[in-house]
C-alpha positions in Angstrom: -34.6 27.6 52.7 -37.3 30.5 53.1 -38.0 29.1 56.4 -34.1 29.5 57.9 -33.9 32.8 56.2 -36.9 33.5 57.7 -36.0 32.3 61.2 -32.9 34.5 60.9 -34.7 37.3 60.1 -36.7 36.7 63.1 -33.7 36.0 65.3 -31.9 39.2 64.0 -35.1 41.8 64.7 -35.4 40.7 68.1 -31.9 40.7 68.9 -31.8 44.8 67.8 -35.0 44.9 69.8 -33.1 43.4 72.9 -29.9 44.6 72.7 -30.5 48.6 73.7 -32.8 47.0 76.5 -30.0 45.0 78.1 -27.2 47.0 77.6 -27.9 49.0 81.3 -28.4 45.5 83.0 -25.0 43.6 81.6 -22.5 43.7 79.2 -22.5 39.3 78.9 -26.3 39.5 77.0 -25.5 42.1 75.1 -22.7 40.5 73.8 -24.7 37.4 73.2 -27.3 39.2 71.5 -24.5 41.4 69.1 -23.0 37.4 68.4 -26.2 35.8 67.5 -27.1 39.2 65.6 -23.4 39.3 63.6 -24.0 35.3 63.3 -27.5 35.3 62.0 -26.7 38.3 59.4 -23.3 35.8 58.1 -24.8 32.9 57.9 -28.3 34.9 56.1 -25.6 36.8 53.4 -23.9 32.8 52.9 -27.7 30.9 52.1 -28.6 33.9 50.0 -25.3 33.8 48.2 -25.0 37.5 48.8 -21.4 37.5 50.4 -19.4 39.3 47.9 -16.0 41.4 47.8 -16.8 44.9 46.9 -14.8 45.7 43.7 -12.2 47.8 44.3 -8.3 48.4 43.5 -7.7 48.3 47.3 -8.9 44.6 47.4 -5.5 42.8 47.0 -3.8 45.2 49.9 -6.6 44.8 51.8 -6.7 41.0 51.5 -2.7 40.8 52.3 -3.5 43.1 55.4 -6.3 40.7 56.2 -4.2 37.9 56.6 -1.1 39.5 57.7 -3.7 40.3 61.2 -4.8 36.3 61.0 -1.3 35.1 61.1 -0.5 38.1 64.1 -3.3 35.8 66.3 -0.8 33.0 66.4 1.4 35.7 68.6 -1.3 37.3 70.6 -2.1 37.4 74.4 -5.6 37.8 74.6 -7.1 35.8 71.6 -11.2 37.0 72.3 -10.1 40.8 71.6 -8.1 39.8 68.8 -10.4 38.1 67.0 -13.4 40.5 68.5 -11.4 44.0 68.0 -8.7 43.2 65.4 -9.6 40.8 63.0 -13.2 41.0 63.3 -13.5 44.7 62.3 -11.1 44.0 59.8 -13.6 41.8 58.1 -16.8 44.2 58.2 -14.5 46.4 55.8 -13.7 44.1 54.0 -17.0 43.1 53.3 -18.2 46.1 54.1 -21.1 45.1 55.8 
């Protein structure tokens, strides 16, 4: 387990060491590198067992809000910036990561 968590930590410091480098070249590996940076971070919070709701009164609205915007998908034209703009977002306050 120290290994993955390691490998993700790896994973995650060279993806904020690339991402600045290739954002003047292209948008497409910088996007990869924010994905594989979000991705390794989730998947790091899950193994540690670190993934927690903050505790607040606003958690309940919030959580009715959240899923409100994940049943709104079903209707949506352009699914990527849904989930990327809209629902995504949504869930780093939730978490507030």
């Amino acid at each position: 387990m120290k290994t993955i968590i390691s490998i993700l930590d790896f994973i995650m410091y060279y993806c904020i060491i690339l991402i600045p480098l290739f954002t003047a070249i292209a948008a497409a590996p910088t996007n990869v590198f924010m994905g594989l940076l979000v991705g390794s971070f989730i998947i790091k919070k899950i193994l540690k067992k670190e993934m927690k709701l903050a505790v607040t009164a606003i958690n309940i609205p919030l959580l009715f809000f959240f899923t409100i915007n994940c049943i709104s998908l079903a209707h949506s034209i352009n699914y990527y910036d849904t989930i990327k703009g809209g629902i995504f977002r949504l869930l780093l306050y939730v978490f507030y990561l």
